[in-house]
C-alpha positions as CSV (number, residue, x, y, z in Angstrom):
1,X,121.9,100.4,141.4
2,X,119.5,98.2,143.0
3,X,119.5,94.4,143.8
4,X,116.7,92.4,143.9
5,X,116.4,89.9,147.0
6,X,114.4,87.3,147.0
7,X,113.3,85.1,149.8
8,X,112.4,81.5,150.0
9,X,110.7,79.9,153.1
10,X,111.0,76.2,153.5
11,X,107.6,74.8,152.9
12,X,105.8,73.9,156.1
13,X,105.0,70.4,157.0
14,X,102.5,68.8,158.9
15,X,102.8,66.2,161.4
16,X,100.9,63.3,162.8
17,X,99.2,63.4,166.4
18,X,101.6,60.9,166.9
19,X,104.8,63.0,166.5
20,X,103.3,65.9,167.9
21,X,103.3,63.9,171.5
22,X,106.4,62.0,171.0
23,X,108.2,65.6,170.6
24,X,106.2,67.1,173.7
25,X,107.3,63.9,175.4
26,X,110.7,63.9,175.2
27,X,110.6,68.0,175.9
28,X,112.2,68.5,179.9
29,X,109.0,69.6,182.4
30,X,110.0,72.6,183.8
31,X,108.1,72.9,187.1
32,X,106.1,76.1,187.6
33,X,106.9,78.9,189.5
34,X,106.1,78.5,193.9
35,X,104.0,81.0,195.4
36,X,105.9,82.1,198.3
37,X,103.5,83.4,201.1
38,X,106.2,83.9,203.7
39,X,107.8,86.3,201.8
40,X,104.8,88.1,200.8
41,X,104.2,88.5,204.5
42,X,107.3,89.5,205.4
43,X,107.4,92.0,202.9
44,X,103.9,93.5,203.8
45,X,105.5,93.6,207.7
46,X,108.3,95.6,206.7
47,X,106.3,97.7,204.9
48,X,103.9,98.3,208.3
49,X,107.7,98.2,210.6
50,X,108.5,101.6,208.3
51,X,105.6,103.3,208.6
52,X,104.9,103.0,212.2
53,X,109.1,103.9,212.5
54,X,108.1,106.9,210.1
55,X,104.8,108.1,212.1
56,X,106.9,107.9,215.4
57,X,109.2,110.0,214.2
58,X,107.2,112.4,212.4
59,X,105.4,112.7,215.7
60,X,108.4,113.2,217.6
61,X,110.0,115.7,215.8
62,X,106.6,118.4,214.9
63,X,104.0,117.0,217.1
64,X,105.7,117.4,219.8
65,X,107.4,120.6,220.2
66,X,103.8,122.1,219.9
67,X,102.4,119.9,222.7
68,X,105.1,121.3,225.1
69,X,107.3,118.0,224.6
70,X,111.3,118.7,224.4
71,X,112.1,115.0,224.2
């Protein structure tokens, strides 16, 4: 058995200019998004703080026992 559905759309209506601005009007202005340098920064020096952290310690711990250094 099968049932036939059937779908209605309400018809679409135009509006004025008029309305159009009224209703983008009364609509709340959400402010855009701030770029935050800071944080960008402050993310890109973290970044550079663990790799030099990393390059020390890499250094430490192969380099050096082949150069002679025990600590």
């Amino acid at each position: 058995m099968s049932v036939a559905h059937s779908i209605t759309l309400p018809a679409m209506t135009i509006e004025s200019s008029d309305t159009l601005s009224q209703n983008n009007n009364r609509r709340k202005k959400v402010p855009a998004p701030q770029f935050h340098g800071w944080r960008l920064l402050a993310g890109i020096m973290l970044v550079v703080a663990f790799l030099a952290i990393a390059s020390a310690a890499i250094d430490w711990i192969v380099i050096g026992p082949l150069e002679g250094r025990i600590l």
